[in-house]
N, C-alpha and C positions, 0 to 999 in steps of 0.2 A: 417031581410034581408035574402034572399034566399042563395044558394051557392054563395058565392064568386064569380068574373070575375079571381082576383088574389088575394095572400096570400097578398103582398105587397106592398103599393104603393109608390112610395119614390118620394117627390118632391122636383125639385133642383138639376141640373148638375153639381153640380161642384165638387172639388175634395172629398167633404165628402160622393155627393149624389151617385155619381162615385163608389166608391169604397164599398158603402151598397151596390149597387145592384149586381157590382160583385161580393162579400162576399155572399150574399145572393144565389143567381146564382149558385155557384158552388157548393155549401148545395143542392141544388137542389127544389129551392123556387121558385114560380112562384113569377117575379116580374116585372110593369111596373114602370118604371120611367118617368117624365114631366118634360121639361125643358123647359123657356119660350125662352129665346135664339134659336137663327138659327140652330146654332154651339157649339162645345165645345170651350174653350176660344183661341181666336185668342193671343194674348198675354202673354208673360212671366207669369206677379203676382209674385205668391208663387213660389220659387225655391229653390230646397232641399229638402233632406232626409235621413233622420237621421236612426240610425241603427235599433232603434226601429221599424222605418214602415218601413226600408226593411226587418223586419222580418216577419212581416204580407204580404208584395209584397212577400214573397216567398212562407209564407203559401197561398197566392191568386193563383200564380203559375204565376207570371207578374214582380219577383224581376229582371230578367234576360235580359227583354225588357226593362224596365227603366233605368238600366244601358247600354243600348246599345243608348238611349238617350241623356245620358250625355256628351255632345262632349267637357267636359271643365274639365275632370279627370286628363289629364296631365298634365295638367300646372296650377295645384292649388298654389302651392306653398305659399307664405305669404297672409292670409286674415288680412291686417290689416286694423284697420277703425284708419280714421284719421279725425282729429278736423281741419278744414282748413278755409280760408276766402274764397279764390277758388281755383279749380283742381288744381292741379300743385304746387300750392304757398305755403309758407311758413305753417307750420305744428306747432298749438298752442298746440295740445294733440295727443297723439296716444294711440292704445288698440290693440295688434301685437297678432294675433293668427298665427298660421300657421295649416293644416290640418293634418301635421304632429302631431303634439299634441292633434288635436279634435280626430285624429287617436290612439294615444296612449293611451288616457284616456278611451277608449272603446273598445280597439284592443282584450285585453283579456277576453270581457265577451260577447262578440257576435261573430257568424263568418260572419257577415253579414257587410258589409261595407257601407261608406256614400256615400252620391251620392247629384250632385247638379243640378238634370235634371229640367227645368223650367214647368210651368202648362199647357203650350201651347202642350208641348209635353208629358206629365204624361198624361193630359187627355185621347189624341187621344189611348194611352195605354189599359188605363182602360176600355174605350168604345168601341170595340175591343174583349176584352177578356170579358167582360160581356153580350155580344151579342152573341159570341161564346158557352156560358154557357145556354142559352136560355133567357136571361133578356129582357123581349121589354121597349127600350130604343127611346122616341119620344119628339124632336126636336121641336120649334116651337110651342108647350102647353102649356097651361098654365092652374093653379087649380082657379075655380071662384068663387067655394065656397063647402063646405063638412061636413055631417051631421055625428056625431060619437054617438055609443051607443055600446051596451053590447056585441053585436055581431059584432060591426066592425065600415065599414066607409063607407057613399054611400059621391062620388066625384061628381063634375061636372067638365070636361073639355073642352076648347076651342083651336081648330086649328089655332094657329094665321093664317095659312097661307091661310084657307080658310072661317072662321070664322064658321065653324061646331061644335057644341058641344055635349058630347057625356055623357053618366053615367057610371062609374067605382064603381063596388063594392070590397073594399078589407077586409083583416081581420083586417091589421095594414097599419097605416099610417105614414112613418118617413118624418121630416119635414126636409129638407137639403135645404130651401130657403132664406141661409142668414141671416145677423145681423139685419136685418130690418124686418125677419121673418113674414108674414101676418098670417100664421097658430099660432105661439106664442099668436100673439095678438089677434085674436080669441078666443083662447080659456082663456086668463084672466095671463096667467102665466107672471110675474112679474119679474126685475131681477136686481141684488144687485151688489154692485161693486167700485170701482172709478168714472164710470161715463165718458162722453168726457174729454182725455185729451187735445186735439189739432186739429186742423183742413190744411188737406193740399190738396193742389192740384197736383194731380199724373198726370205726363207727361211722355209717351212714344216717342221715338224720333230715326230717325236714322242719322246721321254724319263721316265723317271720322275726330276721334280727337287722332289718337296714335301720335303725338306732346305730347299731354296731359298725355293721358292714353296710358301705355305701352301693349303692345297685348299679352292677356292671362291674364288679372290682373284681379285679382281676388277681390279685394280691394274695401270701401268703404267708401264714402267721406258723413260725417257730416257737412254743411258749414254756417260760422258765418260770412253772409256779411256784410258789413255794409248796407245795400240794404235792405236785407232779410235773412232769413234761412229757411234749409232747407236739403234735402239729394241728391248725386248723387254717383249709381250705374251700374256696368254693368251689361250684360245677358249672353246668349249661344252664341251671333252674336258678331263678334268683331264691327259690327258698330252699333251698337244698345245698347241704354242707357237706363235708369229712373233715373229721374228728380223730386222730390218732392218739393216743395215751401209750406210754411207755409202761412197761411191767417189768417186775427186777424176780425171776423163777428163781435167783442166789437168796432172795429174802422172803422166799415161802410162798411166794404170785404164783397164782396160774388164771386161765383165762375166764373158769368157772366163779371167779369173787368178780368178776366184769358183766355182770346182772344188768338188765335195763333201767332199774331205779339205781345204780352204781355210776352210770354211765350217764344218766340225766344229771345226776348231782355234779359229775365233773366238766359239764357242758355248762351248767349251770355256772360256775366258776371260771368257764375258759373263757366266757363271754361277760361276766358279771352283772348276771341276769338270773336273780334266786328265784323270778315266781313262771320263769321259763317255763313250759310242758314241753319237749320238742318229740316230736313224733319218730320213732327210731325204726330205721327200715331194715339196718344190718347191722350185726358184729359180728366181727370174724377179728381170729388171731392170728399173727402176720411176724413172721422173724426178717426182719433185715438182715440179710445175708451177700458174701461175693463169692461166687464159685464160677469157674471153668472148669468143661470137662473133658478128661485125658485124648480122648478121642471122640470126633464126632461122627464117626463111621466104624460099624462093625457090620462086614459084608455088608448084606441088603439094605440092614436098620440105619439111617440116616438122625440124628437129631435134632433138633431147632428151635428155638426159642428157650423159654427157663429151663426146658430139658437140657440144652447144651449149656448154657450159661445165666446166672444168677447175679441182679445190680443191686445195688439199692437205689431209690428213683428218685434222688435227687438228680437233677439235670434232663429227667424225665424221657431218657433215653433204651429203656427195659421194651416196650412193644413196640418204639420203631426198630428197635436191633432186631426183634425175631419177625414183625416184614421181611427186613432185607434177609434175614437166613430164606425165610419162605421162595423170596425170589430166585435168590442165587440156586440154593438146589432144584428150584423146578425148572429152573433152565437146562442145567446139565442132567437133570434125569430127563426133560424130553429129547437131548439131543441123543444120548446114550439110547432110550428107548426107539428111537427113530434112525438108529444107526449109523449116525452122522457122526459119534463118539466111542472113542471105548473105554471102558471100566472104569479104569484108572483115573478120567477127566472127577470121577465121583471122587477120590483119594482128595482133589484141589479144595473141595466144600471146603472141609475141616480147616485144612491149611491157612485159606484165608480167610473165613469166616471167624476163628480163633484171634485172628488177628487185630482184626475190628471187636469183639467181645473183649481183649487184654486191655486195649482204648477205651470203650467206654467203660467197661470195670473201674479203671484207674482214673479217669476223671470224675465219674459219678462219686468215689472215696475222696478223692482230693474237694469234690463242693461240700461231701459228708462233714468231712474234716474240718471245713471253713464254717457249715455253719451250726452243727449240732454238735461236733465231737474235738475239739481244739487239742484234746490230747493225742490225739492222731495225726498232728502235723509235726511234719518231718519223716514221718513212718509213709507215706501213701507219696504217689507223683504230685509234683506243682498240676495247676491245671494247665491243659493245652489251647483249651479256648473250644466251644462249643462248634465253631465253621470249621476247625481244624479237622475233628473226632469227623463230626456230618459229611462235612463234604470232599475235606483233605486227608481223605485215607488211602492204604497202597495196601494191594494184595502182592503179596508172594509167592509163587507155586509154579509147580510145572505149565498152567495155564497161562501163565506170563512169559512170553520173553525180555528179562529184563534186561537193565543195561547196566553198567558202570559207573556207580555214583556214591552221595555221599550214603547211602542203605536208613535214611532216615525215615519212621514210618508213618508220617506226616508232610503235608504239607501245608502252607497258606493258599487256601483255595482263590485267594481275590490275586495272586500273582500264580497261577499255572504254567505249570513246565511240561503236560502235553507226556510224560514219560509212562512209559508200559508200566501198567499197577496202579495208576492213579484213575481217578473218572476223565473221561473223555472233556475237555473244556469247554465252557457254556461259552460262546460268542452268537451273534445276532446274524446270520444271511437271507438270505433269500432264494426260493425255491418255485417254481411257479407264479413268478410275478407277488408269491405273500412272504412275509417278514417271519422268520419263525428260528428257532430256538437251534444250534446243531444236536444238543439230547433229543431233539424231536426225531431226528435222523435214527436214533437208535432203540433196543429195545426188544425188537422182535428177533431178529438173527445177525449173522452177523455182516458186521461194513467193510469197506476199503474207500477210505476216503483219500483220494489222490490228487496229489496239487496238478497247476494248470499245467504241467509239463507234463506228468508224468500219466499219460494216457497208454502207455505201455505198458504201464503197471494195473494197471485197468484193464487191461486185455488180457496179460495173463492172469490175471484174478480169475476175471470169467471164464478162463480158460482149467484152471487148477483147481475151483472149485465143483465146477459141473465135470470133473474127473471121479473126484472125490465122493460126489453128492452130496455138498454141502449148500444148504441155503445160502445165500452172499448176496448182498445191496451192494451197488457200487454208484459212488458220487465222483465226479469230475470235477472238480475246482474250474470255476468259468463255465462248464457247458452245460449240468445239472441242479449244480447250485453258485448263488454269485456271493460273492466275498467282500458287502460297498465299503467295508472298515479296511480293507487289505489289512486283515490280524491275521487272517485263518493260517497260511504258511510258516507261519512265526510264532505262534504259540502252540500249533500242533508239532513243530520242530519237523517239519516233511518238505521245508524249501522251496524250491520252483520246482522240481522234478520227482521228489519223492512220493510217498504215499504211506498212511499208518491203516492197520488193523483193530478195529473197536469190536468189542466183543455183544453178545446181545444184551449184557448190563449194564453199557453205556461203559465198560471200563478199557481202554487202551492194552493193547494185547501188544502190540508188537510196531514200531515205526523205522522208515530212513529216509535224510533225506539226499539221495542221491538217485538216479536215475537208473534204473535197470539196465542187467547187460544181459546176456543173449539167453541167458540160463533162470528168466526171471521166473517162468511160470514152473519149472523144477523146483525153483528156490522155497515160490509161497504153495505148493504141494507139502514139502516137505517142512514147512514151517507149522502149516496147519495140522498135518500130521503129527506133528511133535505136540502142539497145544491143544489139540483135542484127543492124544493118547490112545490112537488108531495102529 
């Protein structure tokens, strides 16, 4: 293939395909996206976010917009799901979070807060701000087929809107087209897992029912009719709902008996409200399903989001996972593209990406378990806690150097240990006379943050990095940034004289806390060498 049209082609709009290309974009990547859709998604879907991808929405520089999205911050108050026959009615189970708590269980390791903006409006965000960055982002295409080899990926495209088709050369191609992925199954890649749990029919609807539902409620309903089951939930709109119904295709269902007068009568009953009209915006049919998939790299082709892995959304964890895919690969395709990396650093996506996909997989079935399907307990993991999955995960891969411990692939993020594979720990210093976050430190490339002694290690840094040509921040403990809590040496495990390596996703790459000896700047040459696979 000759030069390149773009570095990258990323196909699939939606929040995973979104968020690569503005990740990418502001790396400064030439990148086109294809989305076959008109539009980004007119509809709710996924809504929420969690503290983890508003840390990535701030490294994006878009945390700030999305919270100005969330019109349903104030009045979070009790999320509690309740086991009901219908709305309103009598209460056989309940499961009482309040935000307060999902607040506290994370308040101290992030400074970054939750947020419950719906898809309809996180899109329009991200597409926006990746345009802004230079990303050509095109509506209305679709990929019809794409030829991959050593040097990249020749595409064919089609305008749905005018049926023009065009050729795209790129270097990499990320596949962000969904659980039903056509690039996946192209190229042979297989994928392992539970399999369909359930099959439902997703309704979108609008009604005035605050009779039923109090306005602001945040709440959601599990419902065991005698009729059917099924879920109802609110949105950002106080008059707009989702409706899911279960369908049994063993007892002759398909999605075609789920008519708009089918699906008002069951509305009718999940609410009990017979002279209802509700105004019905969507049906669509929807398999609850878990899949991971064998690999998420073949050559160039990269995957991410339901292309690589498939939840079910209880625990509401499905598009913040394919954010953080989006991030993670656009960092190492710009470092790779910019020659700061080689090949291989792309081998680590999968590795650890896979990682954190087998987590939330296995807790999103474990809440499955607890509150829809009880004959599944014992078959699926205990849960680990929602701050565990989010924010106490450990990558493993060659991009780590790890250490010697217990290989446990969690941790309690409100007591951090600072070790290579986990996120970089949240404490409070000071940087320029203001107060600010140590994730604020990270993000863009990478750090070496070195205790007050270890200004050696700081020198060779700067020294082995501008060898190498790698971008590198470097903070001094006491002289760049000030430490008023004296934690920062003690939780990052770097001592008085040491110093740790954080990667540009805020994840701890490599630490020690011992003082350099004469061979330091060889050492972190050859360290970085190893972790970026040069």
């Amino acid at each position: 293939m000759t030069k390149p049209d773009v570095d990258v082609l990323v196909v699939g709009g939606g929040l995973g395909g979104l968020s690569t290309a503005l990740f990418l974009a502001r790396r400064g990547v030439r990148v086109l996206l294809a989305e076959r859709h008109a539009t980004t998604s007119l509809l709710p879907k996924a809504a929420g976010q969690n503290p983890r991808t508003m840390e990535l929405f701030r490294f994006g520089g878009v945390a700030d917009d999305i919270l100005a999205t969330d019109d349903i911050r104030g009045a979070r108050g009790d999320f509690t799901i309740k086991v009901v026959e219908r709305v309103g009615g009598r209460v056989l189970r309940s499961f009482a979070e309040s935000f307060e708590e999902l607040v506290g269980a994370t308040e101290q390791c992030t400074p970054m807060p939750w947020a419950l903006a719906p898809q309809d409006r996180v899109e329009p965000v991200l597409l926006s701000h990746a345009v802004k960055h230079g990303a050509d982002i095109r509506f209305a295409t679709e990929l019809t087929s794409f030829q991959a080899g050593d040097d990249g990926v020749t595409a064919r495209l089609r305008d749905l809107s005018t049926g023009a088709e065009s050729t795209v050369g790129a270097r990499y191609l990320v596949a962000a087209d969904g659980p039903r992925s056509a690039i996946r199954e192209s190229l042979g890649i297989t994928r392992h897992g539970h399999g369909t749990l359930d099959h439902f029919m997703g309704v979108i609807f609008e009604a005035d029912l605050t009779a039923v539902v109090p306005p602001g409620s945040t709440g959601w309903y599990y419902l065991q009719h005698p009729h059917f089951t099924g879920t109802f939930g609110p949105t950002d709109r106080p008059d707009r709902h989702t409706f899911y119904v279960r369908y049994d295709p063993e007892r002759g269902e398909t999605p075609d008996d789920y008519t708009p007068q089918r699906c008002t009568e069951l509305i009718r009953l999940a609410v009990d409200a017979p002279g209802l009209v509700p105004d019905i915006l969507d049906i669509q049919a929807w398999d609850m399903a878990a899949y991971i998939a064998d690999r998420w790299r073949e050559g160039p082709v990269l995957l991410v989001g339901d292309a690589a892995k498939v939840t079910p959304p209880t625990g509401g964890m499905g598009g913040n996972t394919a954010i953080g895919d989006g991030f993670d690969v656009a960092w190492k395709l710009a470092a790779v593209l910019r020659g700061e990396a080689g090949e291989g650093l792309l081998d680590s996506y999968g590795a650890e990406r896979s990682l954190v996909a087998r987590l939330v997989v296995d807790e999103s079935l474990a809440i499955y378990a607890q509150r829809m399907a009880p004959h599944l307990l014992g078959s699926v993991p205990e849960e680990r806690g929602t701050a565990q999955v989010v924010l106490g995960f450990r990558y493993r891969s060659a991009a780590v150097a790890a250490e010697d411990d217990d290989s446990e692939p969690t941790e309690d993020p409100r007591r951090p240990s600072g070790r290579p594979g986990f996120r970089a720990p949240h404490l409070w210093i000071e940087q320029d006379g203001t107060r600010r976050s140590t994730v604020e430190l990270f993000g863009d490339r990478w750090v070496l943050l070195a205790a007050p002694e270890g200004g050696a290690w700081a020198q060779a840094a700067a020294r082995a990095a501008a060898d190498l040509g790698i971008r590198l921040d470097i903070h001094l403990v006491g002289r760049d940034v000030t430490d008023p809590a004296g934690e920062l040496t003690r939780t990052y495990g770097i001592g008085r004289a040491g110093a740790g390596l954080i990667r540009p996703d805020g994840v701890v790459a490599w630490r020690t806390a011992v003082a350099p000896g004469a061979e330091a700047q060889k050492r972190l040459g050859t360290l970085l060498t190893r972790l970026l696979a040069r």
